[in-house]
KETORGU-677675 format. One record per residue: residue in one letter; x, y, z of N, C-alpha, C in turn. Coordinates in steps of 0.2 Angstrom, whole numbers, plus 5000, padded with zeros to 4 digits. Example, Ala and Ser with C-alpha at 12.3 -4.5 7.8 and 13.67 -1.06 7.14 Angstrom:
REM residues 2
A506649725039506249785039506649845039/S506449895035506849955036506450005039/
***
This chain:
REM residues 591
X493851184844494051124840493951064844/X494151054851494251034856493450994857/X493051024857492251014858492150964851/X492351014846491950984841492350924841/X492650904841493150824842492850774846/X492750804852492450754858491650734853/X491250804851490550784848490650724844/X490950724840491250704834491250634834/X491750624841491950554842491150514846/X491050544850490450524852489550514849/X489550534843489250534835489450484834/X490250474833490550404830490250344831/X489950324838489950264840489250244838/X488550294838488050254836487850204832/X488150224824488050164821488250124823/X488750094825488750034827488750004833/X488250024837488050024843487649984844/X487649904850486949864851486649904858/X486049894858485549894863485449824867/X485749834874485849764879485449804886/X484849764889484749784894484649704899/X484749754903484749704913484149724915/X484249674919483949674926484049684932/X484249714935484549674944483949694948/X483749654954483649644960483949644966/X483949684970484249674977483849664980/X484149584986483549584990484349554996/X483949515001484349485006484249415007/X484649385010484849335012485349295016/X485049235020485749225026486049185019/X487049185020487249175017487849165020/X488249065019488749035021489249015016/X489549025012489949025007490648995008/X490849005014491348985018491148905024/X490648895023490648805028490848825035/X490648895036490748935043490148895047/X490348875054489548845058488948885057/X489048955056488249005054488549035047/X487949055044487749095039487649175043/X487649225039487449285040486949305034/X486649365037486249405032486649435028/X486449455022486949505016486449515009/X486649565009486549555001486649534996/X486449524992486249474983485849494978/X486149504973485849514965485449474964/X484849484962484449404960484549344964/X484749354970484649304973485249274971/X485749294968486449254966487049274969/X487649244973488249254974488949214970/X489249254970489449324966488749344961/X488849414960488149414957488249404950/X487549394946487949394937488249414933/X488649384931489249434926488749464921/X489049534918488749544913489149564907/X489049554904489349554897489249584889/X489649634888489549674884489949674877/X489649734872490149734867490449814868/X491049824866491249914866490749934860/X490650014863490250054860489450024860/X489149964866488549964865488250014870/X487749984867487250054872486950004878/X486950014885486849974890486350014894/X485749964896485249994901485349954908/X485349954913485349924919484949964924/X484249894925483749934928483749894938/X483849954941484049894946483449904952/X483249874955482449874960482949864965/X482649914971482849894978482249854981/X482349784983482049754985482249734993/X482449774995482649775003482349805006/X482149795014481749815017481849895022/X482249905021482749965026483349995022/X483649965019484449975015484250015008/X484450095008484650125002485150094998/X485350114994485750054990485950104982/X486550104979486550114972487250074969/X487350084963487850024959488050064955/X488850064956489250094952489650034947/X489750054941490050024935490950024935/X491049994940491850004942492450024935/X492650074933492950074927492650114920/X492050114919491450124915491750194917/X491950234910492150314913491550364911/X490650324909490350354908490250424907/X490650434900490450504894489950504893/X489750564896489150614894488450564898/X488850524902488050504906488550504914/X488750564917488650564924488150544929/X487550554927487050494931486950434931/X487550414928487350344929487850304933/X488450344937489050344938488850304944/X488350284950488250274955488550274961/X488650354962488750384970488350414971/X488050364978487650414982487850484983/X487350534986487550604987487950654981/X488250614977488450644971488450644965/X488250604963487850584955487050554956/X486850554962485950524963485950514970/X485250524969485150494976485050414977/X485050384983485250304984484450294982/X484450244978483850194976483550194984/X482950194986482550184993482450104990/X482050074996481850004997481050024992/X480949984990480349954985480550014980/X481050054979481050104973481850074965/X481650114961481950084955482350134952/X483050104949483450164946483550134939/X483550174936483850154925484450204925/X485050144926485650164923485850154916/X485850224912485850194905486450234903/X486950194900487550234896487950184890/X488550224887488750194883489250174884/X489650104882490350084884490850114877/X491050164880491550214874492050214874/X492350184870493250194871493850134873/X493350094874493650054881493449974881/X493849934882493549864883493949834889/X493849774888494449724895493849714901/X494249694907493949674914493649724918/X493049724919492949784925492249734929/X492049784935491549724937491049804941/X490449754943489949814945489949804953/X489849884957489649844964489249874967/X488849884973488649944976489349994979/X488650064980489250114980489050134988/X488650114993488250124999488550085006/X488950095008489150065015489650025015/X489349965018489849885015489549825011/X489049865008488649805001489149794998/X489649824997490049804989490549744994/X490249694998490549655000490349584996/X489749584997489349544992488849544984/X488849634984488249654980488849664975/X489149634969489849624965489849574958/X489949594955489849554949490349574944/X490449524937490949534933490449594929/X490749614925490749664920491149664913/X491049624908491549624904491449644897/X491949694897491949734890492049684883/X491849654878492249624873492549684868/X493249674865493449714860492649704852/X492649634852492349644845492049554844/X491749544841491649464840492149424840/X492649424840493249374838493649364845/X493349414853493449404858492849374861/X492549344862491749314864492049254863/X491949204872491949154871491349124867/X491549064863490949054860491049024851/X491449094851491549134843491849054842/X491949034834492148994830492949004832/X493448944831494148954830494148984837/X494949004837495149044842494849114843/X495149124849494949184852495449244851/X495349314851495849364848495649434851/X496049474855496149504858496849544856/X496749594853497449644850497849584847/X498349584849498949534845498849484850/X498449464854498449394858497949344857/X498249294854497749224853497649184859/X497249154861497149124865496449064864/X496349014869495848964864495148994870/X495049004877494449014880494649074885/X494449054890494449124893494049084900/X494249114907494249084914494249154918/X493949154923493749214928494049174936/X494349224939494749224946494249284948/X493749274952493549354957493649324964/X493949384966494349384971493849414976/X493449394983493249414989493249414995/X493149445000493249435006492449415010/X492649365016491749355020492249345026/X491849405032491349425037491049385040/X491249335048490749325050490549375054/X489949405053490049475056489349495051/X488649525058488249555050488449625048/X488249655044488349695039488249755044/X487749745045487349815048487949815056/X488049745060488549755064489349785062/X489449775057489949795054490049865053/X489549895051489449955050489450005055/X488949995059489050015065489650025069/X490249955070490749975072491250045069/X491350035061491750065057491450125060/X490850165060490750235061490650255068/X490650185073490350225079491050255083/X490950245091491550265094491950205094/X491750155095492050095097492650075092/X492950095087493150075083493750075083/X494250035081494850055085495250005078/X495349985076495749935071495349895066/X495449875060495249815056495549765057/X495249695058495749655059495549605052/X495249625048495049605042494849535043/X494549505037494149465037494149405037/X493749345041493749285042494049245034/X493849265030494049205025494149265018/X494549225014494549225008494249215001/X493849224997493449194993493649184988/X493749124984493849134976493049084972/X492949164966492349154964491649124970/X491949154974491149164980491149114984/X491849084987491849024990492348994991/X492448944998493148915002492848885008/X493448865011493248825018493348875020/X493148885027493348895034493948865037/X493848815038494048755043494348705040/X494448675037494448605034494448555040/X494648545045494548495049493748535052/X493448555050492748555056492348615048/X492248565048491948595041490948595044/X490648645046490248625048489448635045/X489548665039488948665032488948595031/X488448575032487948505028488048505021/X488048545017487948545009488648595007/X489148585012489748635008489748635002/X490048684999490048694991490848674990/X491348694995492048684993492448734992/X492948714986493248754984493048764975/X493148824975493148834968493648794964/X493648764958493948744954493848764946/X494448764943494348794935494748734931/X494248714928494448674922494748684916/X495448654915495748684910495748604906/X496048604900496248594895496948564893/X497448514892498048524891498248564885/X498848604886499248624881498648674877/X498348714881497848764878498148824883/X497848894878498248944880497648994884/X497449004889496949024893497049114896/X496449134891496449194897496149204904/X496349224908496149234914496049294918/X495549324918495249394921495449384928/X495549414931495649404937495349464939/X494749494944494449544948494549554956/X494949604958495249604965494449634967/X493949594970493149614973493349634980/X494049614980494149614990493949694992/X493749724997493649755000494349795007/X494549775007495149775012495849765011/X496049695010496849675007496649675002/X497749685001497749684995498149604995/X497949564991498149504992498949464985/X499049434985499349384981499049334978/X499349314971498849274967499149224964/X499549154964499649114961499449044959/X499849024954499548944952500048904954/X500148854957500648804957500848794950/X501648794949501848784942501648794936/X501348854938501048894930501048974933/X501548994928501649064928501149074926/X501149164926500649204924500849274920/X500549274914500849324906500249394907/X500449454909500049494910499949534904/X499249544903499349554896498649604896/X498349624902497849674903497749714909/X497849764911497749804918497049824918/X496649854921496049884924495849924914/X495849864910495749874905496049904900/X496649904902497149934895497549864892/X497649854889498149814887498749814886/X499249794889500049774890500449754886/X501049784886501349734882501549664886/X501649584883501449534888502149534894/X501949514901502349534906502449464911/X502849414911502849364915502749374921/X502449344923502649354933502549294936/X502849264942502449224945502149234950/X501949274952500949284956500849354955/X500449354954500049454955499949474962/X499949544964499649584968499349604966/X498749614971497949624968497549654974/X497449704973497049764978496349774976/X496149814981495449824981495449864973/X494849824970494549864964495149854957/X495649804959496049824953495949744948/X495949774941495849704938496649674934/X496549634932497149594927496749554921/X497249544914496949494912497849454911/X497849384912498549344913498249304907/X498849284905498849214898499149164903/X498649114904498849044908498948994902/X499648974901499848914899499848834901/X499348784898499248724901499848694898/X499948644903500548584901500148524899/X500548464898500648384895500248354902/X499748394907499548354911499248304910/X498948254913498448194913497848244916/X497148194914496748204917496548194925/X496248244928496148244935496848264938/X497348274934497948344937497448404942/X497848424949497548464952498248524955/X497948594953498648624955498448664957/X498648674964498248744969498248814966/X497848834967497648904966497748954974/X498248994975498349014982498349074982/X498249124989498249184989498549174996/X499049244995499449275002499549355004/X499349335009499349425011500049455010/X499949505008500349565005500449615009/X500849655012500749725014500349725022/X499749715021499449735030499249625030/X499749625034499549555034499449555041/X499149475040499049445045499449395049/X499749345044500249325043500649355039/X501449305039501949335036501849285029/X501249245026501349215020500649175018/X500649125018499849115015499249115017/X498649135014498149185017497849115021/X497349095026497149055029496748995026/X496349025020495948985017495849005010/X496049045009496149094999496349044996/X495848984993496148924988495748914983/X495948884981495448854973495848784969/X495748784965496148714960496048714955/X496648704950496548714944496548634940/X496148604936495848554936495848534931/X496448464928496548454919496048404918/X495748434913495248374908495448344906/X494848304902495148274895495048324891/X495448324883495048384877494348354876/X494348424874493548424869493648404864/X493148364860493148354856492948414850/X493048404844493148464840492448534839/X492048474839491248494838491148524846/X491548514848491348514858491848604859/X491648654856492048714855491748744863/X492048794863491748844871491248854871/X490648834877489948884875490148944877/X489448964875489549044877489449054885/X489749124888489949114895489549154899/X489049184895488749244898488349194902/X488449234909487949214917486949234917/X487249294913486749324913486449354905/X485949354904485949344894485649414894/X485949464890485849524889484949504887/X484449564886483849544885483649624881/X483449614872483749664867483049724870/X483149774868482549814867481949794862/X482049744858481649734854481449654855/X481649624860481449574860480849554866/X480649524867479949504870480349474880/X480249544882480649544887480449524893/X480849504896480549474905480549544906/X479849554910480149604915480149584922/X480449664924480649654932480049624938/X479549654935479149604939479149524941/X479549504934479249434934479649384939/X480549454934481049424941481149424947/X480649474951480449474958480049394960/X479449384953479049354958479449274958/X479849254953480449214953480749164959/X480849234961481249194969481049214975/X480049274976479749294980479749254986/X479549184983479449124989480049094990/X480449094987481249064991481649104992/X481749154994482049194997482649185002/X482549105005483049095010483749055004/X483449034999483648994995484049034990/X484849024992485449064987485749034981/X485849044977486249024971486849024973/X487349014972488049014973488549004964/X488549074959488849064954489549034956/X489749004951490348994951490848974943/X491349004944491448994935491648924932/X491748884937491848834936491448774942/X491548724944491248664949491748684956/X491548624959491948654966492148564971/X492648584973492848514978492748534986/X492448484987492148494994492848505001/X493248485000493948485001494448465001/X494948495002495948454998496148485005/X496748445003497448485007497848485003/X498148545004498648595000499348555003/X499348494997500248484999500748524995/X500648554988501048584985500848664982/X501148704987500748774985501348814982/X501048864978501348914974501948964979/X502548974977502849014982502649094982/X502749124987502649194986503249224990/X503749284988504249324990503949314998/X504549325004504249345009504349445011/X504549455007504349535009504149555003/X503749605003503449685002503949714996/X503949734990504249764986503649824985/X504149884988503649964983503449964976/X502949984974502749994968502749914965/X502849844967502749784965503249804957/X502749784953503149784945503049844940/X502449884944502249944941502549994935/X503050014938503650034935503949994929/X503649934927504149874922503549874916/X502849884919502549874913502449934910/X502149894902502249924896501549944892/X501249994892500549984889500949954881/X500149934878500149914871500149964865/X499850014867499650074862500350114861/X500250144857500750234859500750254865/X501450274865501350344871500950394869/X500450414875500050464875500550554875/X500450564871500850634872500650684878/X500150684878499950724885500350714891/X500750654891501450644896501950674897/X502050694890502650744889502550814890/X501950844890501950904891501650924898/X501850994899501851014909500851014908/X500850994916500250984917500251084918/X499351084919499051144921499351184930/X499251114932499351124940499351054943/X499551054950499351014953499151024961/X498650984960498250964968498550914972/X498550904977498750864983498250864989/X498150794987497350764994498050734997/X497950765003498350735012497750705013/X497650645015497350625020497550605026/X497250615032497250585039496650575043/X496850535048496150505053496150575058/X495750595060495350635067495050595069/X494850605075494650585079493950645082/X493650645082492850705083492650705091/X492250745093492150755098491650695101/X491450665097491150615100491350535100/X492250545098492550505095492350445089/X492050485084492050435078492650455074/X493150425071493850435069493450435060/X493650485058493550525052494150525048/X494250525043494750545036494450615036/X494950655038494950715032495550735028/X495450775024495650785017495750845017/X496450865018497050935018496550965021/X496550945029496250975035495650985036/X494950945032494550975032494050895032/X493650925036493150855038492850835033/X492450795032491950755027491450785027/X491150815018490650875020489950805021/X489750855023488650845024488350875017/X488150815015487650855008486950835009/X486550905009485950895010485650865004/X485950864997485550834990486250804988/X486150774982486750744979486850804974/X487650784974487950874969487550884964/X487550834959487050844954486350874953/X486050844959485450864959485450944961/X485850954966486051044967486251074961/X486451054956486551084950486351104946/X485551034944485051064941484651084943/X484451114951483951144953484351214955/X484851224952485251314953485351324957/X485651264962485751284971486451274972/X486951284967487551264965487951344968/X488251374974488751454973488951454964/X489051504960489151524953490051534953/X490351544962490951554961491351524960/X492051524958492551464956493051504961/X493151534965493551534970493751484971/X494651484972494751414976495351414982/X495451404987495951414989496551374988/X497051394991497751364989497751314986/X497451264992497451194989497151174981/X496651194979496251204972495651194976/X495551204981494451164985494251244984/X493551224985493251284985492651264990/X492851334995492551285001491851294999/X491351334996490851344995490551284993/X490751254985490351204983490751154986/X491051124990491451084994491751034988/X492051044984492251004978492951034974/X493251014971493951044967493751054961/X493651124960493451144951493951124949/X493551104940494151084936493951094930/X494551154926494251164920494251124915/X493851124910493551094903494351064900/X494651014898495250984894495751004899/X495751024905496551054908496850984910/X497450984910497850924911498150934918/X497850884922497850904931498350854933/X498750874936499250804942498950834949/X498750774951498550724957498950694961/X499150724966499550694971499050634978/X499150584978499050544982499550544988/X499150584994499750585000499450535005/X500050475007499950435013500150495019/X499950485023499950495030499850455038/X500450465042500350395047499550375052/X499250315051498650305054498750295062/X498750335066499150325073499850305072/X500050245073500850245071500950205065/X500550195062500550125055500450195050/X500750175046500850175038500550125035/X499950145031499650095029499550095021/X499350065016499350055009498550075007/X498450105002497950145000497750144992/X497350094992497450104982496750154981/X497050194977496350274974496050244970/X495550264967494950254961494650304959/X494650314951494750394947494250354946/X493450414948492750394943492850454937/X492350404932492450474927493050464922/X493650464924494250434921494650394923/X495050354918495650324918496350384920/X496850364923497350394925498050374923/X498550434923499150404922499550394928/X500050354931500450354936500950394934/X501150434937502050464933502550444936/X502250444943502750454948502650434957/X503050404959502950394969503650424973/X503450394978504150424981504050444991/X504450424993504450424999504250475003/X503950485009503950525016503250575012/X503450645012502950695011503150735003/X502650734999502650764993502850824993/X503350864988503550944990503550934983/X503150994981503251014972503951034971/X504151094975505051094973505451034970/X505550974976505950924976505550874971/X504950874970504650814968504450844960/X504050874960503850904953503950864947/X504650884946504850864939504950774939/X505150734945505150664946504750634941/X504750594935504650544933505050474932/X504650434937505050404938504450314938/X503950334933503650274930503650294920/X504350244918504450274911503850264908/X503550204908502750184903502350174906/X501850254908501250244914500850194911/X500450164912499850134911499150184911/X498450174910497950184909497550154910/X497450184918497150124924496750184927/X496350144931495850164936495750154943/X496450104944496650114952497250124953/X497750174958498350184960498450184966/X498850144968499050114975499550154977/X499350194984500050224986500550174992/X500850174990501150104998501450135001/X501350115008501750135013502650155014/X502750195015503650185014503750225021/X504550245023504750285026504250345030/X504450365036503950435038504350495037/X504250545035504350595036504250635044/X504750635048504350635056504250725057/X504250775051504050835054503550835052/X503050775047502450785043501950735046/X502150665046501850605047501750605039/X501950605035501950585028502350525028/X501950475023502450405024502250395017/X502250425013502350395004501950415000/X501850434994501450454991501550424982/X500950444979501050414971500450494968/X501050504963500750564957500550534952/X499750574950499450534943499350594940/X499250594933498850634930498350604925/X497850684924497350654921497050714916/X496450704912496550754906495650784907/X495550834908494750834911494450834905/X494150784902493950784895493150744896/X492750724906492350714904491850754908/X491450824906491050854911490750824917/X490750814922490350804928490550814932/X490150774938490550784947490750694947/X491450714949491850624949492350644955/X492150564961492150554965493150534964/X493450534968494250514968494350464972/X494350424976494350404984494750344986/X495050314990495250254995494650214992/X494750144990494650074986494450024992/X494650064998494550025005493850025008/X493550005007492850025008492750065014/X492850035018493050075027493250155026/X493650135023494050205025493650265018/X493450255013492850285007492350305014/X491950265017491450275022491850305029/X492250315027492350365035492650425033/X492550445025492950505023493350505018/X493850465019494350475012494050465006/X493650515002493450544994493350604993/X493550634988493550684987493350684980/X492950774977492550754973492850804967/X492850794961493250844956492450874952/X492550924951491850974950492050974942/X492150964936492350964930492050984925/X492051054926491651104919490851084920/X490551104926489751054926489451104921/X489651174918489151214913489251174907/X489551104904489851094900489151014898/X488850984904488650934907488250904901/X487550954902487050954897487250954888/X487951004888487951014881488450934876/X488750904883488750824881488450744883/X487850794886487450734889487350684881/X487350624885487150584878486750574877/X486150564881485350544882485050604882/X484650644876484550724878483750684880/
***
């Protein structure tokens, strides 16, 4: 019955299904974003930073064709959030769902957006690309959510008049391939994270020695008096987990990693790698050319004890529009139909073949070349566990599958080794980072997969080096923090394949006895990133905190679980959930 429901519902969505296809290109370019004295090499979508947003409706049918146009760099792009039903190949993890796109070679990611709408964004899934190779992604509920639309704007029970994007980044002086090489060689000893801050792809350095010719500035977002503003907000950061305020304009939470909440006032967000928000920004009775800083402050592994060095922007009152003068439409990038007379990828290449040195820099709004911040947003000066987690309220029903006992539960310990030849490694309940000679999937459909489901205690099976998981079981996940030398550091997870519930956290070292039955988040949310934060040590374990999730295995494939920290994803911390793969074919969507 179980099957026949899932077919059923995945039947359901064709009729009313649009066909939206892209393009991307990756290629390179030197890139100064920050008025730093040099530029560095990096990668770029079409030649654009941040790359194009893309913009969809729920239940369309989406193609994304992506060219590697780099000259040495494999590369692939994962759909952050996108729990991609019955298309595991499109999910983009190298070595587990494909192999990495080569340089002059092409991938077609094609799936449907099922079930789901709100904020998500695209990035690479290979090294430290997802530093720059990053874009919005955004789900519409229905026509009456599209800026654009006539009248207001509508979202479940929330009216709103337009809608405003916050992506959050971090820039590197530092090249990429330098980068990389430290993280995995011997030398590696600390992060001391990154020279600047980005908001929407852009900041000073310096303000006193600003030393870019044509700085772009600061981002700025135009508002509107006395209009009621959605605000998407994307943590793109790679590293910290930051803080997010407006001078004298709270902020109403009103969407998590694409669930919808019930509305939640705060006066700033915390905002980790990969995590999103949507907030209802309230304008006042301002004059025009009102300017209200937009500030960000390190949280948790700071740097400082409070505002980030350069993390600004400006929030900037116009005149009104006049009536006729409604919101254009905001798409970056214009979906391009399967029936329509289409660009192709060649052409886009040959576009920007001969300026190549030449970067676009999107930005959601205009930009000021420079201010001083006389009046910034206050931020707590300590660290709060779990922030508000615990206080929010999804919009929907509670999910019954909360109240009944799960299947079992797993527990991924991670910690750092150190290897014989001193590269410092995550491994995961004792065990090194496997070597795959193909990508999981590829081993599957060439019958190179062990048959056996042996698992040992932990639920791994050392064979296929992965945690079977059978077809609809309802599985808790324990997230174990463990001490990194003498720090206790902060670790947000990312479920591919599914959204998860949070139940529960709690100090030191995880023990099913003691911990088990703890519920102690009464309205989990329906998210795709969970933060474990550092608390207390357990000194017979080196255990320093941990967060229980659960999850319902209801999408066949291989889905990665892993640290949101890109560093630490690339030196190990992932783990792979093997979920009914005899099941894969008989839901693939695209037969």
């Amino acid at each position: 019955m179980q099957l026949f429901l899932l077919i059923a519902l995945l039947l359901s969505t064709l009729a009313a299904a649009e066909h939206r296809r892209f393009e991307l290109v990756i290629s390179s370019a030197k890139l100064n974003p920050d008025c730093h004295s040099e530029g560095y090499e990096t990668l770029l979508i079409n030649g654009q930073f941040p790359a194009p947003a893309i913009r969809v409706m729920r239940n369309d049918d989406v193609e994304i064709v992506v060219r590697n146009d780099l000259h040495s760099r494999p590369t692939t792009i994962h759909f952050h959030g996108i729990r991609q039903y019955g298309t595991v190949d499109a999910d983009g993890v190298p070595d587990v769902t494909q192999a990495a796109i080569e340089p002059g070679e092409t991938y077609v990611y094609r799936f449907r957006v099922m079930y789901q709408s709100g904020t998500y964004y695209y990035h690479a899934h290979v090294g430290l690309q997802d530093d720059t190779v990053q874009g919005q992604f955004i789900v519409y509920e229905d026509e009456r959510s599209v800026p654009g639309s006539p009248g207001q704007l509508v979202d479940g029970p929330y009216v709103y008049d337009d809608e405003l994007t916050i992506h959050l980044s971090e820039w590197w002086h530092k090249d990429i391939q330098d980068r990389e090489d430290y993280y995995m060689g011997p030398d590696f000893v600390y992060d001391q994270g990154a020279e600047s801050v980005l908001i929407n792809g852009r900041t000073v350095f310096n303000q006193s020695n600003i030393a870019e010719k044509h700085c772009p500035g600061y981002s700025v977002l135009n508002v509107e008096p006395n209009k009621v503003y959605r605000l998407r907000v994307i943590g793109g950061v790679t590293f910290r987990v930051l803080g997010l305020a407006i001078k004298d304009h709270p902020l109403t939470i009103i969407e998590v990693d694409g669930e919808l909440t019930k509305p939640h006032e705060v006066p700033y967000l915390e905002v980790g790698p990969g995590q999103r928000f949507s907030v209802l920004l309230r304008t006042q009775d301002h004059l025009p050319g009102s300017l209200f800083a937009v500030a960000t402050s390190y949280r948790w592994r700071r740097r400082t004890r409070s505002y980030t060095e350069n993390g600004y922007a400006y929030l900037q009152y116009s005149d009104p529009a006049p009536v006729e003068g409604l919101a254009a439409a905001v798409a970056l990038m214009k979906p391009v139909s399967y029936l329509a007379d289409i660009k192709r990828l060649e052409d886009v290449i040959e576009e920007y073949e001969d300026k190549k040195e030449e970067v676009t820099q999107q930005s959601t709004n205009e930009t000021l070349p420079y201010a001083l911040f006389n009046e910034l947003p206050p931020f707590p000066t300590n660290d709060t566990r779990d922030w508000i987690w615990p206080d929010l309220v999804p919009l929907r029903p509670r999910d019954p599958v909360l109240d009944l006992p799960s299947s079992r539960t797993i527990k991924l310990r991670a910690f750092t080794v150190n290897d014989p030849v001193d590269h410092t490694r995550y491994w995961i309940n004792g065990r090194p980072p496997p070597v795959r000679r193909l990508p999981i999937l590829h081993e599957y459909y060439a019958g190179k997969r062990a048959k056996t489901l042996d698992m040992d205690t932990d639920g791994y099976n050392t064979n296929l080096q992965t945690f079977p998981v059978r077809f609809n079981e309802t599985l808790d996940i324990v997230l174990q923090n463990a001490l990194v030398g003498t720090q206790c550091l902060l670790h947000p997870w990312h479920t591919h394949g599914h959204a998860h519930y949070q139940i529960s956290s709690g100090d030191g070292e995880y023990d099913e006895e003691l911990h088990g039955h703890l519920r102690n988040f009464p309205h989990p949310l329906y998210k795709d990133i969970t933060t474990v934060y550092p608390t207390a040590v357990d000194n017979s374990t080196t255990g320093c905190g941990w967060a229980k999730i659960r999850i319902v295995a209801d999408n066949p494939g291989f889905w990665a679980i892993h640290c949101h920290i890109t560093t630490h994803m690339m030196q190990g911390k992932i783990a792979i959930l093997e979920e009914a793969p005899e099941l894969i074919d008989y839901f693939k969507l695209y037969k």
